[in-house]
N, C-alpha and C positions, 0 to 999 in steps of 0.2 A: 438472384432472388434468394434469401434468407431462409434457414430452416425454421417454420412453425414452430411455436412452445401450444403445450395446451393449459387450460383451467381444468383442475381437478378438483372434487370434494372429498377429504379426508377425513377419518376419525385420528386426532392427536391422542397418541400414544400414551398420551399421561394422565388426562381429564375424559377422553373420548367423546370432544365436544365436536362440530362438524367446522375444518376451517377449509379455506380455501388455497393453494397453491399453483404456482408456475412450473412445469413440466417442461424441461430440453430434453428429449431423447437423443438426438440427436447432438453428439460434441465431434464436432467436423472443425479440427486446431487451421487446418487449412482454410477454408470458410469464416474464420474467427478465430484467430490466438488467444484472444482473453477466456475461453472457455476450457483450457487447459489450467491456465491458473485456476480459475475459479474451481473448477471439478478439483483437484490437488490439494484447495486450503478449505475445500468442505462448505464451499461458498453457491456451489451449484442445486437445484431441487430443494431449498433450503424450508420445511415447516416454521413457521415463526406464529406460534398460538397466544392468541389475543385473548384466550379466557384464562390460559395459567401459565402463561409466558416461556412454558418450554421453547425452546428453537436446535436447531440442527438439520442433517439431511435427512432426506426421505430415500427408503431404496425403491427406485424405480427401474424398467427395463430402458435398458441404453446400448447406444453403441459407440462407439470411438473410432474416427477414425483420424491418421496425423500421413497425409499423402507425401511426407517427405522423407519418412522413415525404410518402407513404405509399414501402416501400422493400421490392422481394421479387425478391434475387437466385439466382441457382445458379452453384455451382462442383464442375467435374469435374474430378481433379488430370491431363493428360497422362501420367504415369507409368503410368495405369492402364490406357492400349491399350483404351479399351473400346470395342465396335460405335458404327455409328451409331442405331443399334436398340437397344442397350446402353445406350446416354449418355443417350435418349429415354425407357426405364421409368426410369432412376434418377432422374431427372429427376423425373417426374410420380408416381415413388412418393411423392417426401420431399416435392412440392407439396401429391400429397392430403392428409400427414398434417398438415399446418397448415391446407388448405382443412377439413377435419374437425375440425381443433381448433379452428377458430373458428366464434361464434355466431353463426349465419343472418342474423341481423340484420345485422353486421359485417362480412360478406362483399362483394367487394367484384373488379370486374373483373379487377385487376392480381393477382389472386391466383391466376387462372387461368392461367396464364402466366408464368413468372420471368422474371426477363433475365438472359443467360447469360455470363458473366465469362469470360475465356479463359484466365485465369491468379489465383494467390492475389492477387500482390502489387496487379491490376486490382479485387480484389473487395476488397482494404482501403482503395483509392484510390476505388471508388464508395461507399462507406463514410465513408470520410473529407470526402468529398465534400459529401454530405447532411447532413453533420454543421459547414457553412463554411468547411470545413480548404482551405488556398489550395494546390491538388494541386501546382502548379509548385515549391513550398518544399518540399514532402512531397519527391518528386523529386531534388532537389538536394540534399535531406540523405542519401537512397538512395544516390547515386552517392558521396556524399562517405564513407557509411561502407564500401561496396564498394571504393573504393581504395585506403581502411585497411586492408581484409582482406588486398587485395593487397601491401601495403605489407606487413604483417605477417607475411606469407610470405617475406618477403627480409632479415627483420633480421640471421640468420647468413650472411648475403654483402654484408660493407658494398658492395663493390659495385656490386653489382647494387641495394641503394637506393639508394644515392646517384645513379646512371644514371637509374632509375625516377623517383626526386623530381626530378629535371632536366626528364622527359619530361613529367613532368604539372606542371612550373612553374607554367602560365599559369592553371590552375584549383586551386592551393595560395595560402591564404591567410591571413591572422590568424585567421579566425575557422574556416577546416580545422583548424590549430593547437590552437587553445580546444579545438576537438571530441575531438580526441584525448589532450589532456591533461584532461580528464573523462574520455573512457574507461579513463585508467590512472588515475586516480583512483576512478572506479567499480568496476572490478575488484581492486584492491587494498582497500578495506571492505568486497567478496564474498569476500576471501580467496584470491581466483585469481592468486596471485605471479608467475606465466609470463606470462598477460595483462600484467600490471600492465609487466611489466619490457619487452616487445615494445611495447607503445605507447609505454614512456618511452624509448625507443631510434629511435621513428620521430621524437618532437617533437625529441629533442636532435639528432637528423638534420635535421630540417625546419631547426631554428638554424642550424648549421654547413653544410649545404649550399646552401641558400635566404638566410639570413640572415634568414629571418621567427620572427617571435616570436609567441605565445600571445596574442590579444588580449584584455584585459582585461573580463569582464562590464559592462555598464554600472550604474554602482550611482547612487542616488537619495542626495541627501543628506538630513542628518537633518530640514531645513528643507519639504522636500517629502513627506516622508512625514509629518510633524505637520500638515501641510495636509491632508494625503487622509487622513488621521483624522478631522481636526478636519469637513471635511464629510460626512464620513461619521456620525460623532456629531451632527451639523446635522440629518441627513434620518432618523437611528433614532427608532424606536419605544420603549416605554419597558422591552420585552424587548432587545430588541437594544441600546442603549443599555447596560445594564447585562453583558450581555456581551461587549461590544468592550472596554468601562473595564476590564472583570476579565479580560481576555486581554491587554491591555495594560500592567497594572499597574505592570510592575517598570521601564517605558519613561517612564511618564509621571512624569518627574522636576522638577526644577527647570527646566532649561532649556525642555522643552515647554511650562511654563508663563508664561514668559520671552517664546516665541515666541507662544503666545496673544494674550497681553497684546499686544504689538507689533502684532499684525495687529488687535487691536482698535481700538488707537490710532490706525491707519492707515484702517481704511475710516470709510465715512458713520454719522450718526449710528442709523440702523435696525440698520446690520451691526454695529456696536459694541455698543448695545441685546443685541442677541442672542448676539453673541459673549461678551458677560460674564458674562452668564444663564449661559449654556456651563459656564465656569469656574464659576461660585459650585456648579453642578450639580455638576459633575466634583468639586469639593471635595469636599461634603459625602457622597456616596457612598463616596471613597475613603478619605474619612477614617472613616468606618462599613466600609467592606471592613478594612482595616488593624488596627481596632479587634477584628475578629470574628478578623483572621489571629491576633490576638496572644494573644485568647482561646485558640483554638486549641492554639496551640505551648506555651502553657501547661500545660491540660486532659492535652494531648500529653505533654508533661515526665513532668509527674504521674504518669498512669498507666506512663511509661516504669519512672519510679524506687519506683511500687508493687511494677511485676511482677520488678525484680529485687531485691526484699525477701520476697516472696514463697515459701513453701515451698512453695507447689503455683500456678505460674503459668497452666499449663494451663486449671485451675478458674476461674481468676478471670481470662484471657483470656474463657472462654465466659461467666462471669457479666457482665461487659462488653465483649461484643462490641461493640453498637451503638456503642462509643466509638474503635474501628479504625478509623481513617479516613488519608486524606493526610497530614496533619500529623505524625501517629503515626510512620509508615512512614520520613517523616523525620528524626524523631528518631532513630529504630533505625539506620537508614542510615547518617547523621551520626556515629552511636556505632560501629557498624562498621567504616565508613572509617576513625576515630582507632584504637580497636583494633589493625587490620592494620596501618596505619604505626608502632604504636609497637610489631607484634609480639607482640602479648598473643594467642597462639593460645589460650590458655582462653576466654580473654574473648569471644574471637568464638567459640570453639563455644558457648558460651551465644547469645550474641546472636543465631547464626544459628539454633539451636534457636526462639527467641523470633518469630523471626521467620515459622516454618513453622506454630507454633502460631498466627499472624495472620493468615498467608493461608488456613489450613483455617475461621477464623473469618469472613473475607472471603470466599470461597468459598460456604459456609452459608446466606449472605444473597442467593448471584446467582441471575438467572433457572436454571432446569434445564440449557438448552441451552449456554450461556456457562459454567456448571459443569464440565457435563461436557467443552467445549474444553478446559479446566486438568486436568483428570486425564487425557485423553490426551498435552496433551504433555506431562506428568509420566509418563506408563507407559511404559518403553521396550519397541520393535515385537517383538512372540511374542506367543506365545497367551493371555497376559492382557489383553493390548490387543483382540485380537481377539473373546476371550468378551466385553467390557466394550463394543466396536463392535457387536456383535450386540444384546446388551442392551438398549443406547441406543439403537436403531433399532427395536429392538420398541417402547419405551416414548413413544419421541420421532416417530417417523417420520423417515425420511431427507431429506425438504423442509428442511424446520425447521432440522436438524444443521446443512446444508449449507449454507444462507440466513446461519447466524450463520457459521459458518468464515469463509465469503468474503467476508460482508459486514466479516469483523475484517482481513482479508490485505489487501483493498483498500483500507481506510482506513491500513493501514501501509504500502503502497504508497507513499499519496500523504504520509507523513511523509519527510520528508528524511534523519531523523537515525533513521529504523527497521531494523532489522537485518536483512539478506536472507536469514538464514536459519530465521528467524521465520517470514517469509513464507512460502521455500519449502516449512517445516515444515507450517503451515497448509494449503496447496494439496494438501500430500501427505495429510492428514487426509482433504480432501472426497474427494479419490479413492479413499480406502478406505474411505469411507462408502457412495459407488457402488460399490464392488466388494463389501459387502457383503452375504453370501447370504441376508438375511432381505429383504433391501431391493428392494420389488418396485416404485418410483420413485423412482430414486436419481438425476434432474435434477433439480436446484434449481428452484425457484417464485420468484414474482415477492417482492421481499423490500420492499414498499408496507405488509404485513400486520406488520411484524416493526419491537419498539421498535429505534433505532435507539442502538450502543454512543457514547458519548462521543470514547475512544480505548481502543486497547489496553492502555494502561496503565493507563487509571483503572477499567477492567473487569478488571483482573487477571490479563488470560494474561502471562503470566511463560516465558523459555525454562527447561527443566525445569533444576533443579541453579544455578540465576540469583541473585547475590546483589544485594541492592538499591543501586542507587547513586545518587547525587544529582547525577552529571555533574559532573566536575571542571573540565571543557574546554568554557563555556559560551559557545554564539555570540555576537558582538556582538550588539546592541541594532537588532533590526528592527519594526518598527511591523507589530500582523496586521491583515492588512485580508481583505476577503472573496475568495472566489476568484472 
């Protein structure tokens, strides 16, 4: 059984209108891993005010516990003036209800007891803590974005920054620099134009007043990243193997093969031995991956130029479905893209018709709960999403809904090139999964039980109204290696 969230009514902080919010007391990483992350990127108790559009976290009383550390803390926000009598039940209520939620057997001294944090930012610091995180860095990045803030608060009085980046000279530096020219890079792909433009007025400040520059990332050449492949293919297994060459693929060119070669030549004769094994290995897969790709794009053609010869493509989308795949999508895309540049608006309302009838064919084929993800963000919020939330949770249960949401947000999280408002789209889902009145455990479960999605993309949530693209603006050539 799932830890309860409650419905709370708040005054927002900025307007002091009355809104409503989702309450976890309860972050039991044992019970649920996605609530570590969440708690961490600020994602957890989150205010989102519908009269002046603030959002953030709320400080609530919580507790934490991670059973594999072993780790069981408590936090009381100070805002809340509570008794010392007060601070003690709250305390020992949110204890018993994890001392209860766990099995007899499992139980365990420190659980009698929390240890009690004085403040958020100390309970993500022992958090951080237990988790290797080196707290002195944690720290020094705190301060460094706290005097961003500050800094940010001065950019309409050149002034008064210019005075301010003087005063904090001696701890401004290339890499404070870096930090803030990502932050306006980050808020300008969230779309936040005010942001973007206030940090780029503190870095071309930091230039002109400081004379310090942005420090450069340190990048790896191509020569060292073919190495940390190459041993990394040395010690895989013959799944992993075949996953790293196909996440690889479009990298491993002539020159990697070049650089192989070389470092064969170069060690003894056992490392050579096996280094060429390597290669001959790496060939003959990719030249069987390459073979299957071209099948593919083929297969893919084909059916492209069937279904626009077709007088009922609908039909003969569902009589081959199973033939939708990647490849397909691409071609569509492909065709799309040319379309709009040459201006054939018929052309792509066909096309993009084509393309709705693919994903309702793709769709067909997913688990129920990843289905249902895609017709919500395809329903815009009223009462048809709402009947359709309700539904779903009778049918599905709320664990489940909610396990797949988040497990999809956090894996685009950690994509670089994922769109943040995907994400925040997704997070708004789970919370109206919880907020829904059928839903009588609407915390997330441990997501151990639950197949695990590839990516958002190759599962098909799509943002509603998205037309497919095949990225025009492709990053250079970086080697994946594992996290």
């Amino acid at each position: 059984m799932s830890y309860p969230t409650q419905r709370l009514s708040v005054a927002c902080p900025n307007c002091q209108q009355p809104v409503t919010i989702n309450v976890q007391q309860v972050i039991d990483v044992g019970e649920d891993p996605t609530l570590r992350d969440r708690l961490l990127r600020g994602r957890l108790n989150v205010l989102d005010c519908p009269h002046c559009g603030v959002k953030g976290p709320m400080a609530v009383p919580l507790v934490y516990h991670d059973p594999e550390k072993p780790l069981f803390l408590a936090y009381l926000p100070n805002e809340m003036q509570m008794t010392m009598a007060q601070e003690e039940r709250e305390i020992g209520r949110l204890a018993n209800l994890v001392l209860n939620h766990t099995a007899p057997e499992q139980r365990k001294a420190y659980l009698i007891t929390p240890t009690r944090v004085m403040s958020f930012n100390a309970l993500i610091e022992k958090i951080l803590e237990a988790e290797g995180v080196d707290i002195e860095e944690v720290r020094a990045q705190q301060a460094s974005l706290n005097l961003i803030i500050q800094l940010a608060g001065l950019v309409d009085s050149p002034d008064k920054l210019s005075a301010s980046l003087k005063e904090h000279g001696a701890t401004i530096d290339s890499d404070f620099a870096m930090l803030v020219s990502a932050l306006a890079a980050q808020s300008e792909a969230e779309g936040d134009e005010e942001s973007a433009k206030r940090f780029a007025v503190i870095r071309d400040a930091i230039r002109d007043t400081l004379h310090i520059e942005a420090a450069t990332p340190p990048q790896r050449s191509a020569e060292e990243q073919y190495d940390e492949l190459i041993d990394l293919l040395l010690e895989a297994d013959d799944e992993q193997f075949e996953a790293w060459v196909a996440a690889n693929r479009p990298y491993l060119d002539y020159q990697f093969f070049v650089h192989l070669t070389a470092r064969a030549d170069k060690g003894g004769p056992d490392e050579k031995e096996e280094l060429l094994a390597l290669r001959k290995r790496m060939v003959s897969l990719i030249d069987a991956m390459d073979e299957e790709a071209k099948r593919s794009m083929q297969a893919a053609s084909r059916l492209f130029q069937a279904l626009l010869e077709s007088d009922d493509p609908a039909a003969l989308i569902e009589e081959r479905a199973e033939e939708i795949d990647p490849a397909f999508f691409y071609v569509l895309s492909a065709n799309i893209e040319r379309a709009e540049q040459e201006k054939r608006e018929d052309v792509v309302t066909v096309l993009n018709q084509l393309y709705q009838l693919a994903m309702g064919a793709l769709e067909s084929r997913m688990e129920p709960e990843l289905r249902l993800v895609n017709q919500l963000l395809r329903t815009p919020s009223g009462p048809e999403r709402d009947v359709l939330l309700e539904s779903a949770v009778g049918a599905h249960g709320a664990p489940s809904i909610i396990r797949t949401i988040e497990s999809l947000a956090l894996q685009l999280e950690d994509q670089q090139q994922s769109d943040p408002r995907l994400i925040d789209m997704l997070y708004g889902l789970a919370d109206k999964v919880r907020a829904t009145p059928s839903s009588d455990t609407p915390a997330a479960s441990t997501r151990d039980d639950v197949e695990p999605q590839k990516s958002a993309a190759s599962s098909g949530v799509l943002i509603p109204g998205q037309t497919p693209q095949r990225g025009k603006d492709e990053p250079p050539p970086t080697i994946v290696l594992p996290k």
